[in-house]
KOLBARO-769958 format. One record per residue (C-alpha): x, y, z. Coordinates in steps of 0.25 Angstrom, whole numbers, plus 5000, padded with zeros to 4 digits. Layout:
! KOLBARO-769958
XYZ/...
***
This chain:
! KOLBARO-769958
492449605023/492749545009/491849655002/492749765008/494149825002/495149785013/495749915015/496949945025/496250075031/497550125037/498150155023/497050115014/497850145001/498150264991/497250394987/497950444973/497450594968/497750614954/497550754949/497550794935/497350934931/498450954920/498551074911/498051054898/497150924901/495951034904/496451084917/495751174924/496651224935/495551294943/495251144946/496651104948/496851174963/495451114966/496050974965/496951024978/495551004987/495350884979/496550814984/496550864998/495250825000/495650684995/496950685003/496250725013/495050615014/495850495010/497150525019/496350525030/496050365027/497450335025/497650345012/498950375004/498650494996/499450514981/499050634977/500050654964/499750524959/500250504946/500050374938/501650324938/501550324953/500150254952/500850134943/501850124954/501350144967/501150024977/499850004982/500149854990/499949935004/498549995000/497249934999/496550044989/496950154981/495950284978/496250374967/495750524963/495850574950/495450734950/495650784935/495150904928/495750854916/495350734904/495550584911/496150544901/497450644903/497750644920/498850704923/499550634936/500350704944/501650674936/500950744926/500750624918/499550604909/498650494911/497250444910/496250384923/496450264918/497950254918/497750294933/496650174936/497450064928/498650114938/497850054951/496849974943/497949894938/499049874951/498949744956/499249814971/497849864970/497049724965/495949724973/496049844981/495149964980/495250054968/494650194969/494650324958/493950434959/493850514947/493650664949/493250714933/492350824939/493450944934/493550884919/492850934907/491850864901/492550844887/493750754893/493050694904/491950634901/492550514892/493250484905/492050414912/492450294902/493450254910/492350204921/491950124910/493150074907/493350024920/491949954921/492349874909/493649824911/493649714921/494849754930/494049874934/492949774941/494049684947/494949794953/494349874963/494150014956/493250134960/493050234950/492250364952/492250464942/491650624944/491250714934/490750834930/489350794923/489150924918/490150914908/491151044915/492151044923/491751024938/492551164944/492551124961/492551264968/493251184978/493551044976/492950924969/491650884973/491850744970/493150734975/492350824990/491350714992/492250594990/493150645000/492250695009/491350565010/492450495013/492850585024/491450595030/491650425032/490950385019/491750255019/491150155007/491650184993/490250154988/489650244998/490650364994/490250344979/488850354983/488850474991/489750544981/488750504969/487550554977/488250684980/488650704965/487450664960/486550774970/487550874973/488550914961/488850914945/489750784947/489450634940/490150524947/490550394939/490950284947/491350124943/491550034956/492349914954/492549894970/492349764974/492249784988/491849894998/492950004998/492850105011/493550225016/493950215029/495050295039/495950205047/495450195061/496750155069/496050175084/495850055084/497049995083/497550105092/496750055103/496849905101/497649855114/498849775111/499249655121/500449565120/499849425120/501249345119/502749355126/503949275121/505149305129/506549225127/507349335118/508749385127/508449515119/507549605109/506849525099/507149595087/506449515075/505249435074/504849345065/503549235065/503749095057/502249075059/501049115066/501449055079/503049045078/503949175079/505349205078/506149295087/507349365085/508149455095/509449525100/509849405109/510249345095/509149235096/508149195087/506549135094/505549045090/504349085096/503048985098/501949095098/501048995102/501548935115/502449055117/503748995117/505148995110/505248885104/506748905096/507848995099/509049025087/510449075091/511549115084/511449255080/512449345088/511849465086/510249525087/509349465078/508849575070/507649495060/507249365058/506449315044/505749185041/506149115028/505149005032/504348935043/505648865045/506748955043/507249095049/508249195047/508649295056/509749415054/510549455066/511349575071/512549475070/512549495054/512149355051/510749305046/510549165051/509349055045/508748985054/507948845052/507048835061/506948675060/508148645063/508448765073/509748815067/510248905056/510448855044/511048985036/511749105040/512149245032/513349305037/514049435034/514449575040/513549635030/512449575036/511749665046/510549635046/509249705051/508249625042/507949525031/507049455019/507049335013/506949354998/506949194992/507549075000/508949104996/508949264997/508949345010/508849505011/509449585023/509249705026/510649765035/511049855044/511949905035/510749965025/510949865016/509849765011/510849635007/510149514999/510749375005/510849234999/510449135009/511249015003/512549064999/512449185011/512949285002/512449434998/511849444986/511449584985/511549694994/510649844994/511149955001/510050084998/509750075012/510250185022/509850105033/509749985039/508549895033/507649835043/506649765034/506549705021/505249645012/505449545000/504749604989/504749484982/505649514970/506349384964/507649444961/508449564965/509149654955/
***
């Protein structure tokens, strides 16, 4: 549904737990061994939905981290000392802000769920308070409305340091109405505002710029587990293994094998329609430079480009050092193979020479991915 994060449930994202409890920034350190059940508790709940957990995040890892792979990221700040001066696990100060600019501000989180808790409840009322500006800060600036962000803020509202026999109270009825299947967002903040209000000495402050309905949910793979596969289709005409596939389109495929022969597959009548010959040795990968043209990299140390038009090759690389086990096309003119012989070597197509070669490997490389950097240094 379009009102509905789309959320990859398997690994939903990344849980970061910054604790601040630095000496000298009023720290209590009664409070400090309590954060211990704090972060269990957290570790705890959101591992059991497959989330990654950080819990010695600092703000440089932050700033550096990749978040492409996951569709949200939630954050927990528990601090018993002023906002303004965190202390991160590199023992760096920084303020809250710096840490919400950090994922409020990465373009790999555009569009993806946001969500901060705050936990306040164990500083003092003389560096605390001022800090709820920062809610109003984020109303106001129009980023804030455009980019997903959750804030919810707890603290003491009778001006003294909340002291926990145990653990946070807050930081308890988050975790534990998510554990007892409370899924919705808006359903958590609800319950955990009509707990606070009725039953403890803690104010909530939230500012909600979701645009879509965010949920809590475990992976359920049973069902795929009992899904019942069945093979729908059979091409048989290889001497030998297949060793590489490749599709051209949606209903042509391409086949290569250790009978040294390339296919050509009609997936719709089930046919071969073309064979190749020429390698001498398996063929090991095959990769599509265009609808019309292939290359394939053989045992036989050569990689040949095929036109499949005209239905011959049209190039060849050839050397010794050639062993390859895969490739990547990096522009029209610049191939990269990964060898045998642990090396990853950068080819020109046109003048068949080697133009770079990389050897950090200490085995042989089996796959390659064009990051899509212009030029190689």
């Amino acid at each position: 549904m379009a009102n509905i994060y789309s959320i990859n449930y398997s690994k939903p994202g990344k849980v970061f737990i910054l604790v601040s409890s630095c000496p000298g920034l009023n720290f209590n350190p009664e409070n400090s061994s309590k954060f211990n059940i704090d972060i269990e508790l957290i570790e705890k709940t959101f591992g059991n939905l497959g989330y990654f957990i950080n819990k010695n995040a600092s703000l440089d890892e932050i700033q550096t981290s990749n978040f492409s792979n996951d569709s949200c990221v939630i954050v927990f700040i528990l601090s018993n000392s002023d906002l303004e001066k965190l202390c991160d696990y590199n023992g760096k100060i920084v303020c809250a802000r710096q840490f919400f600019d950090a994922f409020c501000q990465n373009e790999q989180l555009r569009d993806k769920p946001k969500l901060f808790f705050i936990d306040a409840t164990r500083v003092k009322n003389a560096t605390r308070m001022k800090e709820i500006d920062y809610l109003d800060f984020f109303e106001k600036k129009e980023e804030f409305k455009q980019n997903d962000v959750l804030i919810e803020y707890a603290i003491d509202e009778n001006s003294q340091s909340h002291n926990h026999s145990t653990s946070s109270v807050y930081i308890s009825k988050i975790c534990n109405l998510i554990n007892d299947q409370c899924h919705e967002i808006d359903q958590v903040l609800l319950a955990v505002n009509n707990f606070v209000l009725n039953e403890s000495k803690i104010k909530i402050y939230v500012k909600n710029g979701l645009r879509k309905k965010f949920f809590f949910k475990k992976y359920d793979n049973l069902s795929d587990k009992n899904k019942k596969y069945s093979c729908i289709k059979t091409f048989e005409g290889h001497a030998d293994s297949v060793c590489c596939l490749q599709f051209i389109d949606q209903n042509t495929l391409v086949s290569g094998s250790d009978d040294c022969s390339i296919k050509i597959w009609d997936l719709n009548h089930n046919t071969c329609v073309k064979t190749f010959t020429g390698h001498t040795n398996w063929v090991l990968c095959i990769e599509l430079f265009n609808n019309f043209t292939i290359a394939s990299g053989s045992g036989d140390n050569t990689i040949k480009i095929w036109d499949l038009e005209k239905n011959t090759c049209v190039n060849l690389l050839e050397n010794e050092t050639i062993l390859v086990r895969c490739f990547q096309l990096i522009d029209k003119n610049r191939l990269a193979i990964g060898n045998e012989d642990f090396t990853i070597q950068v080819w020109n197509i046109e003048k068949k020479t080697c133009l770079l070669t990389l050897d950090e490997h200490k085995d042989s490389v089996r796959c390659l991915q064009n990051l899509g950097i212009d030029e190689f240094q």
